[in-house]
C-alpha positions, -999 to +999 in steps of 0.1 A: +519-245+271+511-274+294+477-278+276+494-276+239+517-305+246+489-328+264+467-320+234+497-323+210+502-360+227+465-374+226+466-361+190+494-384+181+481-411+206+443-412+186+465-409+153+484-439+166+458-459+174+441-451+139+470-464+120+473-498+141+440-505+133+443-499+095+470-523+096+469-549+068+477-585+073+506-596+053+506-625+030+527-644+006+508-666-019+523-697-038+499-711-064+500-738-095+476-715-107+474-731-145+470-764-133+434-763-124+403-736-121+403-733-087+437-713-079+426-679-098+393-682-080+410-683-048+436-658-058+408-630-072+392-634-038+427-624-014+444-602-038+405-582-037+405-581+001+413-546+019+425-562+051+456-579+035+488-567+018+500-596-005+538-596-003+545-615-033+531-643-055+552-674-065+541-692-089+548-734-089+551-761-108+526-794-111+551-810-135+542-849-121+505-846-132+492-868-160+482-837-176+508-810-173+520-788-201+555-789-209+566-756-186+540-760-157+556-737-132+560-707-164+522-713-173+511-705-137+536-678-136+515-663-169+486-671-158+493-650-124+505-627-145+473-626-166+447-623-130+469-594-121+465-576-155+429-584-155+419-568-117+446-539-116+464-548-092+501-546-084+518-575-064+556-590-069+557-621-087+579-649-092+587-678-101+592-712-088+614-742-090+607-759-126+600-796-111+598-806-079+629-811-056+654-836-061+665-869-046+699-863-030+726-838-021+713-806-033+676-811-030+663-778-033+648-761-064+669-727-064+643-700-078+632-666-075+599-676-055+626-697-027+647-669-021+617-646-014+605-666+009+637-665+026+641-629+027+608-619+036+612-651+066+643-631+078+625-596+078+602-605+103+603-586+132+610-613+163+582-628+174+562-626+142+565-652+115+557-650+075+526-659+068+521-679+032+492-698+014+499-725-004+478-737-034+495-762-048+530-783-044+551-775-017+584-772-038+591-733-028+581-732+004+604-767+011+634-752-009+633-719+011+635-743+042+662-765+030+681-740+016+685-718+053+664-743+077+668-712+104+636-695+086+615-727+096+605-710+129+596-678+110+573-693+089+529-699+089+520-720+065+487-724+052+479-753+027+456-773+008+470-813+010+466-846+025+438-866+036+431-870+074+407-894+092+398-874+125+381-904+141+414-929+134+440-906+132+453-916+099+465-895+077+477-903+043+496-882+014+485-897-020+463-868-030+473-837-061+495-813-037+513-841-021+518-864-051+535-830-069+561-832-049+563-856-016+599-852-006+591-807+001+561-824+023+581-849+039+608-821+047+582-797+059+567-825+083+604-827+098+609-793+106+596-765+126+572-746+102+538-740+118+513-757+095+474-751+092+458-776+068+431-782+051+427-821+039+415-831+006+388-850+028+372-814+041+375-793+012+361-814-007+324-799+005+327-769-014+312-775-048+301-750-073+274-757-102+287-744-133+249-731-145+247-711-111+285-698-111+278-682-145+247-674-137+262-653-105+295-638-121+290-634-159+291-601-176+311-588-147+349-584-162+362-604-136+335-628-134+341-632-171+377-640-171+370-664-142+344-686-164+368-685-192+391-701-172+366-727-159+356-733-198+387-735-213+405-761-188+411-798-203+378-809-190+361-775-189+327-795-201+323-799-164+287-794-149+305-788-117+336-786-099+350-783-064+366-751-062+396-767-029+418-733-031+390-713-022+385-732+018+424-722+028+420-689+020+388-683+033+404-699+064+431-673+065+403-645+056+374-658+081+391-684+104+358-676+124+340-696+094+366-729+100+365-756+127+402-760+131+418-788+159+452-793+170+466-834+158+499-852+164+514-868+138+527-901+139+562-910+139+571-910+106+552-881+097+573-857+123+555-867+156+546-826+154+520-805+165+495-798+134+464-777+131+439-793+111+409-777+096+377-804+104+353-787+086+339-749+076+309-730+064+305-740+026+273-719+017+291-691+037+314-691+012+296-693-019+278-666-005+308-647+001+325-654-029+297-643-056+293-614-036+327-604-036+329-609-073+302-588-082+314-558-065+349-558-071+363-527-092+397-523-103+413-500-080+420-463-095 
């Protein structure tokens, strides 16, 4: 009897220990992804990857740029819609505030993709904080803030923005993501939200040649839809582009791939603890990427 219940007990122990390990990483995503080629790219490439569970993806607005469409945040909603349809797979979506946030009293953009962030923020077990990857404006993730600032603590945020001189220290915020929508990065700055960045200034190494993308990814169904994408944007004559969503999720996938340092911020940017990404295996990631591509099958 003594022998069934110590065998009965290493059983569930080995069992235990089995279902740790196949844990997934959770992950919400937040993504402009009709604004430019590079957010499906980086989306195909996390919503493909057996090691994370992606929670939910928002979609968000890029309604400042020079060359938005009329309904921005509904376009990359569609369009998230569209990369689901197109590798089989089934994630929560939502959408995000329609512009970005406002100028006084209520600031926050009340939407689906805010309030999600908020609920998952207050489901986490203590000690363990949301993890998100932003792609674009920081309108949702700002709004969720705002609206209940006690998630702040709960959250890790992982986004594309900024510009940073490592040697000076001086960081400025006149790039895409921050020009979208300053006052969510202002906010974020102020509170208490663990932020990993990647600046404009780094990412900007990760360039793709349109003749070897297509040469790498066509007549794969996936490839294909991804090269349509890339043909079919305003300037989709381009010889080459540099792909920026695909170096913060590769530094959520492979952090082992990123150089990432702790900075200070100045005064009026918080005077907070930020980790900054310095730099990161680019051929790595091309490597990666067309790799990942070309085996990917839609799950039964």
């Amino acid at each position: 009897m003594q022998t069934l219940k110590f065998l009965t007990t290493v059983v569930f122990l080995l069992l235990t220990t089995i279902l740790i390990s196949q844990e997934k990483t959770k992950v919400l995503l937040d993504a402009d992804t009709a604004n430019e080629v590079d957010d499906a790219f980086a989306l195909s490439i996390i919503l493909m990857d057996s090691t994370v569970e992606v929670t939910a993806l928002n979609a968000t607005q890029w309604q400042a740029s020079h060359w938005t469409t009329p309904k921005s945040m509904e376009d990359s909603y569609r369009l998230n819609e569209m990369l689901l349809g197109i590798m089989g797979v089934q994630v929560k979506t939502n959408r995000g505030g329609a512009e970005r946030m406002y100028d006084w009293g209520d600031r926050a953009q009340h939407s689906a993709a805010a309030y999600e962030i908020i609920k998952q923020a207050k489901a986490q077990p203590n000690g363990e904080k949301l993890n998100i990857i932003a792609l674009g404006a920081l309108t949702n993730v700002a709004s969720a803030v705002f609206i209940d600032p006690s998630i702040a603590k709960k959250l890790n945020l992982y986004w594309l923005g900024t510009t940073y001189d490592f040697d000076s220290g001086i960081l400025r915020k006149d790039d895409f993501n921050c020009a979208m929508d300053q006052y969510a990065l202002s906010h974020l700055l102020f509170s208490e939200v663990e932020m990993h960045i990647i600046p404009v200034s780094v990412a900007n190494q990760i360039i793709f040649e349109y003749s070897e993308t297509r040469k790498q990814i066509e007549n794969h169904f996936l490839g294909d839809f991804l090269l349509k994408i890339w043909d079919d944007h305003v300037d989709g004559g381009r010889t080459q582009r540099t792909l920026w969503d695909l170096t913060i999720v590769y530094a959520f996938l492979h952090p082992e791939w990123m150089q990432e340092v702790e900075i200070t911020t100045s005064k009026d940017s918080g005077s907070r603890k930020i980790f900054y990404y310095k730099d990161f295996d680019a051929e790595q990631m091309r490597t990666d990427f067309y790799a990942k591509i070309n085996t990917y099958a839609r799950p039964n």
